[in-house]
N, C-alpha and C positions, 0 to 999 in steps of 0.2 A: 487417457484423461477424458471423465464424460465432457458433453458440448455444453449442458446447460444443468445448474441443481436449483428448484424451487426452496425459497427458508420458509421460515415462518411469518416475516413482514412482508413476505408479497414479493421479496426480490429476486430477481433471475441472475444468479450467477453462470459466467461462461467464460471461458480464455480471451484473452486480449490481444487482440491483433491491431494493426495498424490503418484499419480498412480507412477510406475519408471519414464516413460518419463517426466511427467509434475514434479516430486518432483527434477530431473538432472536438467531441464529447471530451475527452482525456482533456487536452489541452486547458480546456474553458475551467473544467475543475482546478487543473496544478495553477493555472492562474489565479484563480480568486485564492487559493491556497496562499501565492506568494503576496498576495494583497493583504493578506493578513498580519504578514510579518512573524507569525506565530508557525509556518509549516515549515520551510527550509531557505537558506540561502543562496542557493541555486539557481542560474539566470532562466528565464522563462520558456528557450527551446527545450522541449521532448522530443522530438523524433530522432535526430543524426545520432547522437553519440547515448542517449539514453537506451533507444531503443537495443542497441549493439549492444551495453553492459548489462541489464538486464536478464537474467535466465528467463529462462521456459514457465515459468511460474508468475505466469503474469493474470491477473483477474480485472473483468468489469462487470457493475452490479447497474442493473435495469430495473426500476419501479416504476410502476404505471407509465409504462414505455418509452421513460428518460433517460438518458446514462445518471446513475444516481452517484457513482463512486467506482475505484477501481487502486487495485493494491498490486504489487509483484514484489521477486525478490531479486536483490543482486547480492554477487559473491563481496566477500568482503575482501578479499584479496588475489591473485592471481597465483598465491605460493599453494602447494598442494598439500601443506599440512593446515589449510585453511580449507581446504575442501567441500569439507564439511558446515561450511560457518556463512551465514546469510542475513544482510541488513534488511528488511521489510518495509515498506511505504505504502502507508494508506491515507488517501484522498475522500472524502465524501464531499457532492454539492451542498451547499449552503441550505435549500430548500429540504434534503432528505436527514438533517445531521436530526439525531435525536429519534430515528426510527428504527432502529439495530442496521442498520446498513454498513456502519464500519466493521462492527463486532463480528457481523455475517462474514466479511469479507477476512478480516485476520483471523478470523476460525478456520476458513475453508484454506488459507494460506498456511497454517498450523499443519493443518491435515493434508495436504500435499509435500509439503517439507518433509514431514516425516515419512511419511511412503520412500519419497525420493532418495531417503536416509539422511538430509541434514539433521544434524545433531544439535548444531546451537542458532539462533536464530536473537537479532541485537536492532535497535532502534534508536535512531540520535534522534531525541525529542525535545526541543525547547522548552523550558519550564512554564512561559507565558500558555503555553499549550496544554492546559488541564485536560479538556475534554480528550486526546490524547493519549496522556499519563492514565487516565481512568480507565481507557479503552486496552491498553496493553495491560494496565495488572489484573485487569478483570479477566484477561487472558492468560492468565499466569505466568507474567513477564514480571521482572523484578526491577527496582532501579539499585542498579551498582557503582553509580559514580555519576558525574558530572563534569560539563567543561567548560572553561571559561570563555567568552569571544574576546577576540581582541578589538582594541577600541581605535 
């Protein structure tokens, strides 16, 4: 796995570790994320048990030397005919959205999946979540269903 790849908007991507600085960084993004109400419903720790379910395929994206954003993937299940099957989560700052930083990031996550041989790769996105929804099909991800939250 190289340590760092330059894009095109200036971003430095490189694997995600949990070092302090970059684990603040992460953090501050999934928050303002759940501040949204539009990212996930998910309580606002990432380290304990995130960190653990998470594979190897974890990314953070640097612009003009800020954590801009950061994406990985987890298995979708623990059964081994799931093996192959990977949900994806991308985060970007408030400040960088609108710069290709997400796109960067679930391209370079496309393209390590498939090295690694994931074969299918799935996204629970809320609908209030356009920007998003726009980001995955533009990625050539499909919407196949929908689900309801309970009230």
């Amino acid at each position: 796995m190289s340590t760092s790849r330059a894009w095109r908007s200036g971003t430095q991507l490189r694997p995600l570790d949990w070092a302090p600085l970059n684990g603040e960084g992460v953090a501050r993004i999934y928050e303002d994320g759940i501040r949204t109400g539009n990212a996930t419903s998910r309580p606002a720790c990432l380290v304990g048990g995130w960190d653990a379910s998470h594979t190897e395929h974890r990314l953070i994206a640097e612009l003009e030397g800020e954590t801009a954003g950061w994406a990985a993937l987890a298995p979708v299940s623990d059964r081994c005919c799931y093996g192959g099957v990977a949900e994806n989560s991308v985060y970007v700052a408030a400040w960088a959205r609108g710069r290709g930083v997400g796109r960067e990031l679930l391209e370079e996550l496309i393209r390590r999946s498939e090295a690694a041989g994931i074969w299918t790769l799935q996204a629970g996105i809320f609908p209030e979540n356009k920007a998003s929804l726009r980001l995955h099909l533009v990625c050539g991800f499909r919407l196949v269903g929908g689900a309801r939250a309970p009230r």
